[in-house]
C-alpha positions as CSV (number, residue, x, y, z in Angstrom):
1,X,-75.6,5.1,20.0
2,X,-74.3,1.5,19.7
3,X,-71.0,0.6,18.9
4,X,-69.5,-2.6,17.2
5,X,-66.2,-3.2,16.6
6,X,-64.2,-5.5,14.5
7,X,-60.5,-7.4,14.8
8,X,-58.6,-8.7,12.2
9,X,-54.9,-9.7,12.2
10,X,-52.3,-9.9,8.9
11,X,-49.1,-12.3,9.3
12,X,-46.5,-10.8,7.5
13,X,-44.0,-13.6,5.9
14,X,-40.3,-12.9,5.2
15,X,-37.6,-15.2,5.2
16,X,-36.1,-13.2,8.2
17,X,-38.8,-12.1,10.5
18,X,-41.6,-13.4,12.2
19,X,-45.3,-12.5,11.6
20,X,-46.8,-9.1,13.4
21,X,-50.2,-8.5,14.4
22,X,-52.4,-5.2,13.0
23,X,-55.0,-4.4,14.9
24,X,-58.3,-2.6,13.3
25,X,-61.6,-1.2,14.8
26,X,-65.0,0.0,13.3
27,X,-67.2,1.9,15.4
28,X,-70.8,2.4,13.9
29,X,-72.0,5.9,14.7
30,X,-75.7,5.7,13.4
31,X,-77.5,2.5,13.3
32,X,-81.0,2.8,11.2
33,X,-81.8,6.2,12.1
34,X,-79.7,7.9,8.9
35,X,-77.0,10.2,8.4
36,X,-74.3,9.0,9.9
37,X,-70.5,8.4,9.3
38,X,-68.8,4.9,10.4
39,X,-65.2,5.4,10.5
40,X,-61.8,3.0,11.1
41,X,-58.4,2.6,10.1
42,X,-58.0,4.1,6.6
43,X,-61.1,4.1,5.4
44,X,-64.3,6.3,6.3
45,X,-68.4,5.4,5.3
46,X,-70.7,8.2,5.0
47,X,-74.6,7.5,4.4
48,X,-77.5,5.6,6.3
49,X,-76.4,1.8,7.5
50,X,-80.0,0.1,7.7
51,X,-82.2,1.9,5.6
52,X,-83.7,0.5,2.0
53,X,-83.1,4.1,0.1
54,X,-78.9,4.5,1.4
55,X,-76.8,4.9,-1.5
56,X,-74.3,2.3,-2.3
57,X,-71.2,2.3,-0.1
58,X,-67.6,0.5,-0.6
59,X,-64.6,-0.2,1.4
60,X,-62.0,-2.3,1.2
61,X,-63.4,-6.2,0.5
62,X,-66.5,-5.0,1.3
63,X,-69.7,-3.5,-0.4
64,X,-73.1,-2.1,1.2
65,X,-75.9,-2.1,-1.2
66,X,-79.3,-0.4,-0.3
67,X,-77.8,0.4,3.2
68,X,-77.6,-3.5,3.5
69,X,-74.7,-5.6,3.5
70,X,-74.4,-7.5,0.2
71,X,-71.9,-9.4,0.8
72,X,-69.5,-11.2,4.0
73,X,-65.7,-10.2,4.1
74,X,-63.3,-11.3,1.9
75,X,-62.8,-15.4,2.0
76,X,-65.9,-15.8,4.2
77,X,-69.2,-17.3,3.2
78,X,-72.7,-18.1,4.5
79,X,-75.8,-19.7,3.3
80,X,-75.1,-23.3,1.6
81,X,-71.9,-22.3,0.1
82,X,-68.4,-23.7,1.8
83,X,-64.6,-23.9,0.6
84,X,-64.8,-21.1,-2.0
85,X,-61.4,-21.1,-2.7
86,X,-58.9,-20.0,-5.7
87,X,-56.1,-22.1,-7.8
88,X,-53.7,-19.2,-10.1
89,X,-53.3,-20.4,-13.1
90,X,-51.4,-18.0,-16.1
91,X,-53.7,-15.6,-16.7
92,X,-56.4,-17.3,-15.3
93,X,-58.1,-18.2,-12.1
94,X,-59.9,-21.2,-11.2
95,X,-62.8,-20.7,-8.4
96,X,-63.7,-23.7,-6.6
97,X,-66.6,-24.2,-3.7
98,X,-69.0,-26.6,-2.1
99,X,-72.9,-26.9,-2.4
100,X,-75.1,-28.0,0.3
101,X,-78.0,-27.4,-1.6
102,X,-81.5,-25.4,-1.2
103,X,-84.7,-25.7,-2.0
104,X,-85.5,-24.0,-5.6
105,X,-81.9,-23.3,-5.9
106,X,-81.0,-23.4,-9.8
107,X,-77.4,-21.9,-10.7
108,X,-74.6,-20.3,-9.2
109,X,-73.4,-16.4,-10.3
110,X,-69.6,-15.4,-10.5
111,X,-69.0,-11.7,-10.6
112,X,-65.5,-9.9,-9.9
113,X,-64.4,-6.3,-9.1
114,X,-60.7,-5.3,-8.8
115,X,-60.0,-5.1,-5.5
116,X,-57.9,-1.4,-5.3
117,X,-61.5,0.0,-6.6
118,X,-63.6,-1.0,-3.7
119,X,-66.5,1.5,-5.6
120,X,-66.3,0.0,-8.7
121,X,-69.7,-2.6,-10.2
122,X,-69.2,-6.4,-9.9
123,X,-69.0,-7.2,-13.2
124,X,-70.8,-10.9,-14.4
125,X,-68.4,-13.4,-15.2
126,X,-70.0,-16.8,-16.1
127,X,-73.0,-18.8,-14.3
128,X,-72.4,-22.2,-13.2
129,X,-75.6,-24.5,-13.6
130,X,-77.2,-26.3,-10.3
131,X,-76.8,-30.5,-10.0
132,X,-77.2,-30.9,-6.7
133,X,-74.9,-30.7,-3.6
134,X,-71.7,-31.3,-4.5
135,X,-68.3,-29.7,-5.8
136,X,-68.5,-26.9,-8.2
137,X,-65.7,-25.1,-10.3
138,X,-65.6,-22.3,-13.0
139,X,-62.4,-20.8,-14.4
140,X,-62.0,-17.5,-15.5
141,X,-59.9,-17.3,-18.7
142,X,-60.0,-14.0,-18.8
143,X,-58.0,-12.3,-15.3
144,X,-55.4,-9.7,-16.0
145,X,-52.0,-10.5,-14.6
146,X,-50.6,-7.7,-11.9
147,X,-54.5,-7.2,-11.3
148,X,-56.1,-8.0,-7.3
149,X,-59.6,-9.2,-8.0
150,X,-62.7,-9.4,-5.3
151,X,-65.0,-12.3,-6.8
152,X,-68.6,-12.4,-5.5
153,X,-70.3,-15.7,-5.4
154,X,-74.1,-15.1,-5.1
155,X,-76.8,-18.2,-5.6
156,X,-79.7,-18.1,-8.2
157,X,-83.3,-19.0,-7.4
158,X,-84.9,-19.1,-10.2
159,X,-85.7,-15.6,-12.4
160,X,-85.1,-13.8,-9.0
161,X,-82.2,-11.5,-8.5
162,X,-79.1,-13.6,-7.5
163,X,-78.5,-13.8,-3.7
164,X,-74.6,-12.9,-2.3
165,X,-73.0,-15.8,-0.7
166,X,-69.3,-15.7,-0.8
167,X,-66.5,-12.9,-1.4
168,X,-62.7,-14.4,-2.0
169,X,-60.1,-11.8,-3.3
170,X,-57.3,-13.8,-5.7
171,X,-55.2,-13.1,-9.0
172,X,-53.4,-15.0,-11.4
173,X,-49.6,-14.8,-12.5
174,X,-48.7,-13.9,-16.1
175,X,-47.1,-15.7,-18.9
176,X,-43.6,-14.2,-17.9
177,X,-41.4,-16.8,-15.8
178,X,-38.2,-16.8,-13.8
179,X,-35.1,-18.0,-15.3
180,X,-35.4,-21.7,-13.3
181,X,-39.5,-22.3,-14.1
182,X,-40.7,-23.8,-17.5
183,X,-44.2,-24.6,-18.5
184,X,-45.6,-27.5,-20.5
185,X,-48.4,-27.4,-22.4
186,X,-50.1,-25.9,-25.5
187,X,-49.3,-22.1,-23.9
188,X,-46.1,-23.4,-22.7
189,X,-42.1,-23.7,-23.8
190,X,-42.3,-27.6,-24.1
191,X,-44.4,-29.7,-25.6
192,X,-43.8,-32.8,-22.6
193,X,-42.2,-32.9,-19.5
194,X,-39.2,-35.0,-20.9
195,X,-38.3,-32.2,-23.1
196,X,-38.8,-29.4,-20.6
197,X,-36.4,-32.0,-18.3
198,X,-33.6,-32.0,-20.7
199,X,-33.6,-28.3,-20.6
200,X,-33.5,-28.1,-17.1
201,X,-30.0,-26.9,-15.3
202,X,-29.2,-24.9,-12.2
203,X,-29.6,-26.5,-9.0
204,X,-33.0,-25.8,-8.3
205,X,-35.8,-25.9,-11.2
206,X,-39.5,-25.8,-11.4
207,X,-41.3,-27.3,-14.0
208,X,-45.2,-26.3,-14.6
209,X,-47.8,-28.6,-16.8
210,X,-50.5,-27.5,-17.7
211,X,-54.1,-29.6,-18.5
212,X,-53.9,-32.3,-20.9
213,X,-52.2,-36.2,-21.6
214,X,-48.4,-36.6,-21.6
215,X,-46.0,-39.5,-21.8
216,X,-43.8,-40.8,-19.2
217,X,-40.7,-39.5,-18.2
218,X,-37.1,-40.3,-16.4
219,X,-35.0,-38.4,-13.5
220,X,-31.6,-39.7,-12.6
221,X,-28.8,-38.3,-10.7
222,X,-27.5,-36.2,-13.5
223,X,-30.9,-34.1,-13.4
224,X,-31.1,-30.8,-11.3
225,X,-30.6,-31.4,-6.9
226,X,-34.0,-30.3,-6.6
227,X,-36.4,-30.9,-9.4
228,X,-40.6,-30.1,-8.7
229,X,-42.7,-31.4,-11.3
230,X,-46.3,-29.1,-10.5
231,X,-49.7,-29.6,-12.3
232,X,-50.9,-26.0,-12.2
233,X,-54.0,-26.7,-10.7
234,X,-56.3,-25.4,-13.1
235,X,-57.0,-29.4,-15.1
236,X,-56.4,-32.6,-14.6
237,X,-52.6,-33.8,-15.7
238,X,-52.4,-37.5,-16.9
239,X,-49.3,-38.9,-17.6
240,X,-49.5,-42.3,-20.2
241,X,-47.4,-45.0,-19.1
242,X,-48.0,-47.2,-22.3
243,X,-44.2,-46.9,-22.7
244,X,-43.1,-47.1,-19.1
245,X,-43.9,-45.4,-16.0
246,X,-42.2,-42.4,-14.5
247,X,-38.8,-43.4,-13.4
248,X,-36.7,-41.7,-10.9
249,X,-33.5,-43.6,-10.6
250,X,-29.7,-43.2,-9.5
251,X,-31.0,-39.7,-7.1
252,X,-28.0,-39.2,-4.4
253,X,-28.6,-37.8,-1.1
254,X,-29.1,-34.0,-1.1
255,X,-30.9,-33.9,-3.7
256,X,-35.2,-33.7,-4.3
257,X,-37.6,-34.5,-6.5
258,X,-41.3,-33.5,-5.8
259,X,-44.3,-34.3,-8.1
260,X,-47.7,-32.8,-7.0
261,X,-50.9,-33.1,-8.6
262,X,-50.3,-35.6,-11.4
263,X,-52.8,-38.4,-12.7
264,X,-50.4,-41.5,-13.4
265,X,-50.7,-44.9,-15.2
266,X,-54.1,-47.0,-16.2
267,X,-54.6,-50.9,-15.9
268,X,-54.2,-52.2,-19.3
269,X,-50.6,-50.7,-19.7
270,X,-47.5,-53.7,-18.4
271,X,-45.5,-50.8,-16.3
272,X,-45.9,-49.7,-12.9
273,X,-47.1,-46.1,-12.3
274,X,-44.0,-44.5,-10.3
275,X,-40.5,-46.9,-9.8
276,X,-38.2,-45.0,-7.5
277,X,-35.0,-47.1,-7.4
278,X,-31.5,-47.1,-6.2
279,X,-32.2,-43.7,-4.5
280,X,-30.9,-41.7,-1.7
281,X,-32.7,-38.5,-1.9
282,X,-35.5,-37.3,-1.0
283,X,-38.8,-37.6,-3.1
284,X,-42.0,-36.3,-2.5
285,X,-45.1,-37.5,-4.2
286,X,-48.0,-34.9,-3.5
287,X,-51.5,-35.5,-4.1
288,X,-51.1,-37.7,-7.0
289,X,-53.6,-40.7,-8.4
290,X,-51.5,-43.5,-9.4
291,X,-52.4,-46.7,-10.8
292,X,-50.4,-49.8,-12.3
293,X,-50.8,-51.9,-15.2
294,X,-51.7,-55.4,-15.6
295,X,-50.5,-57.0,-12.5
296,X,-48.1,-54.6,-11.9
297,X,-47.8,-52.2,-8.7
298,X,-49.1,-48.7,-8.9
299,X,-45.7,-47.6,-6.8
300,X,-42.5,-49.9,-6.9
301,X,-39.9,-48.6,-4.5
302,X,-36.7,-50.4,-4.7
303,X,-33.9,-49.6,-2.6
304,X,-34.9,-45.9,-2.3
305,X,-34.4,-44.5,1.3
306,X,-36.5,-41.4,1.6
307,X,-40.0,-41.2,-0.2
308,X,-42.8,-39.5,1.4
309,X,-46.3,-40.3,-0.5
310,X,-48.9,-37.8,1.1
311,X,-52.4,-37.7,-0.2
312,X,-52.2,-40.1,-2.9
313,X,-54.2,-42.4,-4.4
314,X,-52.4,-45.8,-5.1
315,X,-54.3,-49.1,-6.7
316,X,-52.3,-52.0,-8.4
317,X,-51.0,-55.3,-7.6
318,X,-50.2,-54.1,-5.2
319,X,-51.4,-50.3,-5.0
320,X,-47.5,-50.1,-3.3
321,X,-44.4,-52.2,-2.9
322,X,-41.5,-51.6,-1.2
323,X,-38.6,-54.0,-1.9
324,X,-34.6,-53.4,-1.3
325,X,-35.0,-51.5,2.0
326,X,-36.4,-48.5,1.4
327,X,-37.6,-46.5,3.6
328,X,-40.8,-44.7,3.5
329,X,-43.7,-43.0,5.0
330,X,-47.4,-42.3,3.4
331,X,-50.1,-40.5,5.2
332,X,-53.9,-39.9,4.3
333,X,-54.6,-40.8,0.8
334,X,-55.8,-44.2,-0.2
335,X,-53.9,-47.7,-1.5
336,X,-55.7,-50.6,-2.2
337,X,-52.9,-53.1,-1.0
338,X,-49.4,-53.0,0.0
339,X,-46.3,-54.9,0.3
340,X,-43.4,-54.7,2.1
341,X,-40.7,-57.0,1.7
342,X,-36.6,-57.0,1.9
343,X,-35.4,-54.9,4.7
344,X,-37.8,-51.8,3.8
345,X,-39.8,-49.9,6.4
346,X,-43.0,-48.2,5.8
347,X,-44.9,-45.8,8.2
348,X,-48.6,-45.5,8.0
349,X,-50.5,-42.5,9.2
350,X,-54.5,-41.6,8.7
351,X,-53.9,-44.3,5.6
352,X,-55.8,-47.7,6.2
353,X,-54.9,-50.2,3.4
354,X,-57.2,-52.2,2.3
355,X,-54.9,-55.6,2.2
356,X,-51.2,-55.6,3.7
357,X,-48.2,-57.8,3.7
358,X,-45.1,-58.0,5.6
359,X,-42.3,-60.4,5.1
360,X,-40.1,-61.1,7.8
361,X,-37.5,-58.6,8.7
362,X,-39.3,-55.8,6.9
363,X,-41.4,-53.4,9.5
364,X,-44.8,-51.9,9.0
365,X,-45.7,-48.5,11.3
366,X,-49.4,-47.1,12.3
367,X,-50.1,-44.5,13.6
368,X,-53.2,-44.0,15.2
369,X,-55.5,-41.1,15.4
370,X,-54.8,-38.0,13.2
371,X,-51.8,-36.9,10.4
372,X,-51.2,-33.4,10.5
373,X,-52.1,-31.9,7.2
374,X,-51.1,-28.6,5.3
375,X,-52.6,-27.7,2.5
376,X,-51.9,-24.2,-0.1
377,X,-51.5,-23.9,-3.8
378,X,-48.5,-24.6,-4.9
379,X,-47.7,-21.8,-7.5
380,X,-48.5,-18.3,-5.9
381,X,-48.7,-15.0,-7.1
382,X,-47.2,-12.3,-5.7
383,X,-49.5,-9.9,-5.4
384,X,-51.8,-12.3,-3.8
385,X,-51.7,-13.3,0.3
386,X,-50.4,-17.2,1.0
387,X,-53.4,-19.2,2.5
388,X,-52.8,-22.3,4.3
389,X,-55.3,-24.6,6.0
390,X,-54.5,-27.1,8.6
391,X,-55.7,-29.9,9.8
392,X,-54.1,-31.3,13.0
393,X,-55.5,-32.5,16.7
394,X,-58.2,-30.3,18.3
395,X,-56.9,-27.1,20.5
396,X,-53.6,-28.3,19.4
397,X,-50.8,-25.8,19.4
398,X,-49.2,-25.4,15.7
399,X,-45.9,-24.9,15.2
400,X,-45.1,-24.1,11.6
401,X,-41.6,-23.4,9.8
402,X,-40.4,-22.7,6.1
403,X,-37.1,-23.0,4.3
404,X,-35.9,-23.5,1.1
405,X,-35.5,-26.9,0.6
406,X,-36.4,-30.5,1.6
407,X,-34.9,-33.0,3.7
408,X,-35.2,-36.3,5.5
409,X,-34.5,-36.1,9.3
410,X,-35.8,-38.6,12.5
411,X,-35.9,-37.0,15.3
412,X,-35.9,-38.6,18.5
413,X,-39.6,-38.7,20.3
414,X,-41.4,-37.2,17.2
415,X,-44.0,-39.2,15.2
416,X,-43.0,-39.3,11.4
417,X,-40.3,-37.4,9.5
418,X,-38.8,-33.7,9.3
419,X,-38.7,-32.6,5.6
420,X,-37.1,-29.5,6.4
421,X,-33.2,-28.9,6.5
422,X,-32.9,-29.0,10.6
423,X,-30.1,-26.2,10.2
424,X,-31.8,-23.6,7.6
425,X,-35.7,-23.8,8.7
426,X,-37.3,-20.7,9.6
427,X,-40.2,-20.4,12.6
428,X,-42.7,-18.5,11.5
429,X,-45.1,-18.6,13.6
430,X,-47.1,-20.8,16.7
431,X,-50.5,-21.2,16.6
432,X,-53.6,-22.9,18.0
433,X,-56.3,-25.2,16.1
434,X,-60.0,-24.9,16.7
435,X,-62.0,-27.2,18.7
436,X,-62.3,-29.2,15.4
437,X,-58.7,-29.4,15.1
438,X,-58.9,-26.9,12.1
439,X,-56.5,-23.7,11.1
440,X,-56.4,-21.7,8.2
441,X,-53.6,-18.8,8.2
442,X,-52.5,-15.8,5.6
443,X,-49.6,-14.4,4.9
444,X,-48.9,-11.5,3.0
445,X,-45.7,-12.3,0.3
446,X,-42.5,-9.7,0.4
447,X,-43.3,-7.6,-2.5
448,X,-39.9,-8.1,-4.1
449,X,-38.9,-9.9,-7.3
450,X,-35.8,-11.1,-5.4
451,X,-38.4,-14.6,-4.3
452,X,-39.7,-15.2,-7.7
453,X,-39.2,-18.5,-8.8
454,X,-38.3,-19.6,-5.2
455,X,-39.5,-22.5,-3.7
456,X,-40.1,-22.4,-0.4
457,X,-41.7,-25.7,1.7
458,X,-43.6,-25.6,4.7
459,X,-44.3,-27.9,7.7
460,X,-45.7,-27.7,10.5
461,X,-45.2,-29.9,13.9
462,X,-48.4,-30.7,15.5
463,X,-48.9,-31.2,19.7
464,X,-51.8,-33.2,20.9
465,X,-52.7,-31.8,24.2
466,X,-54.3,-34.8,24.8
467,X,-50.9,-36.9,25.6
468,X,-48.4,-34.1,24.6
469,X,-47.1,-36.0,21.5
470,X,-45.7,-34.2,18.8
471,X,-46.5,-35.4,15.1
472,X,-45.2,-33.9,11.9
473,X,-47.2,-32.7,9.2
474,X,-46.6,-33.4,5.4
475,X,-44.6,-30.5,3.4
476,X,-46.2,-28.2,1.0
477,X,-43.9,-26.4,-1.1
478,X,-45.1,-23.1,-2.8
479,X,-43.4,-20.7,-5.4
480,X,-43.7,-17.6,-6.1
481,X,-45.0,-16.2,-10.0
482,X,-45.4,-12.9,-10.8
């Protein structure tokens, strides 16, 4: 008899408690030799594990086919295939993952199965044609809302049958939205963001674009305290600055802005991509590509004391400028020059310009080594579990909170900025990175309709064992769809 047995652990999230640990345990009876039952906690296999002729078995995220395994758990993969991850879009899903490549290899095969019918048939979705190694994607257009789907990954050789690679269980939110969210787009309530902005009211409003080309906007003080403008992930979002680039002006302390995911600007326009001016709250640019006109900046901050650029992509003349004593930080990401001039402070982590300059009485931080990054999608179903991945120093010990706004806070002896409220945070959890410095955690969402529409930002603070520094991670905020 030989016997196997199998952890997992689930991290509950609430904004009250802490995460708890389940333990579960499989113990294979019969190995090969036929007739045997496996059992564990709440589920039972009956049937042969090893042998060609065993009848198909199901449990859970998991399928056995021919008495062999099929498939890996649930957001695992093997073979050539890495990063197949998920993006919730309404009423759709977009699958993304990472080719290495193989010898005679000549498509990719997407199947799904809901997930409460662990018996139930992959059924085909779409195949995904082989270029060689590299990043593939494939949306499904046509996912239920409410509805827990297992989607199989499997590579194609050829004519011969496809071979399993990759399971990842995800669902989509439906067209429904909470009183303070608004989409933009062709399926949306607005045509542009500017529109969907005048709307807007209630301190704290989401606004969703979908795929597709859309003229510049303005926030000023007179728009809502905390304002996230969210490409949904599933296209690219290009906003034209022909008439003028995205202005955020006049914002007073307390209040946020966050835009995440947006493609900003081209060269031939006379506009900046992004001026943030006269400000004192806080403003978040996530993950953004932004690019000036004709001699013009792809950033212009002027006399704005709290912006956070994290991930972007900045090129212009300069890619950013700070002017009027702002105050700022950027991590990761790329700019092609920057400027710093009048008072302002920038800090620098992970983010190597390729030109700098610094007038006199202006400062210019690096940090050296690496910037703690979070990553998660930033619209969420509910009936899906929260994954983050992390990035931070190897065997470093995480320390990650949530609460329901930014902020802007130095602390004494930590590297970069808090962006959490430092009264109203929430600990959920400490953990430790892998050798590589690399995390990736799940949560499982309150099932209450109480958080929908809720945004809820993350950060984590991350402790290099080396030298016992403590850095700060960029903020991810994430909101909750049904």
């Amino acid at each position: 008899m030989r016997h196997a047995k199998l952890h997992s652990c689930a991290l509950l999230l609430s904004i009250a408690t802490t995460g708890m640990a389940q333990g579960l345990a499989i113990d294979w009876r019969t190995v090969a030799s036929g007739g045997g039952q496996s059992t564990g906690s709440g589920f039972e296999l009956s049937g042969t594990i090893g042998q060609g002729h065993a009848t198909a078995m199901g449990a859970g995220g998991f399928r056995i086919d021919g008495g062999f395994w099929a498939a890996a758990l649930p957001q695992s993969s093997n073979g050539t295939i890495t990063g197949f991850t998920s993006i919730p879009g309404p009423s759709r899903v977009l699958l993304k993952w990472t080719s290495g490549g193989a010898t005679g290899l000549s498509g990719f095969q997407v199947s799904r199965r809901e997930a409460d019918f662990a018996d139930q048939p992959f059924t085909p979705v779409r195949e995904v044609t082989y270029s060689g190694p590299g990043q593939y994607e494939l949306l499904d257009d046509l996912a239920a809302p409410s509805t827990r789907y297992v989607y199989l990954l499997a590579e194609r050789f050829g004519p011969l049958p496809a071979v399993p690679r990759a399971l990842l269980e995800a669902s989509c939110y439906g067209a429904s939205l909470p009183a303070n969210t608004s989409r933009v787009g062709p399926n949306g309530n607005f045509a542009d963001i500017a529109s969907a902005l005048r709307a807007a009211s209630g301190p704290a409003c989401l606004i969703m674009v979908q795929p597709g080309t859309y003229p510049a906007f303005s926030v000023d003080g007179s728009s809502p305290d905390t304002l996230r403008i969210v490409a949904d992930g599933t296209g690219r979002v290009h906003i034209d600055t022909k008439q003028g680039p995205i202005s955020l002006q006049g914002r007073k302390a307390g209040q946020v802005v966050e835009l995440r995911g947006l493609s900003v600007g081209q060269p031939t326009t006379a506009h900046p991509a992004l001026r943030i001016a006269g400000s004192r709250g806080v403003v978040i640019v996530d993950s953004c590509t932004l690019t000036g006109g004709a001699a013009q900046p792809g950033v212009l901050l002027d006399d704005a004391t709290s912006v956070a650029l994290q991930g972007c992509s900045a090129s212009g003349a300069p890619g950013v400028q700070l002017d009027g004593g702002s105050q700022a930080i950027a991590s990761r990401g790329s700019v092609d020059a920057l400027t710093v001039t009048g008072n302002s402070n920038l800090t620098l982590c992970q983010l190597v310009p390729g030109t700098r300059k610094v007038d006199p009485g202006s400062t210019l931080d690096e940090l050296s080594g690496v910037m703690p990054d979070l990553q998660g999608n930033a619209l969420q179903s509910l009936l899906s579990p929260l994954d983050l991945t992390i990035e931070t120093f190897p065997n470093g010990l995480i320390v990650l909170a949530v609460a329901t706004d930014n902020d802007w806070t130095r602390i004494p002896g930590f590297e970069m900025v808090q962006l959490l409220p430092p009264g109203s945070l929430v600990q959920i959890g400490r953990h430790v990175a892998d050798a590589q410095g690399a995390a990736r955690l799940s949560f499982a969402l309150p099932n209450t309709f109480a958080l929908l529409g809720m945004p809820f930002p993350t950060q984590f603070a991350g402790v290099n064992p080396a030298t016992a520094a403590v850095r700060l991670s960029n903020t991810q905020a994430f909101t909750i769809l049904r």
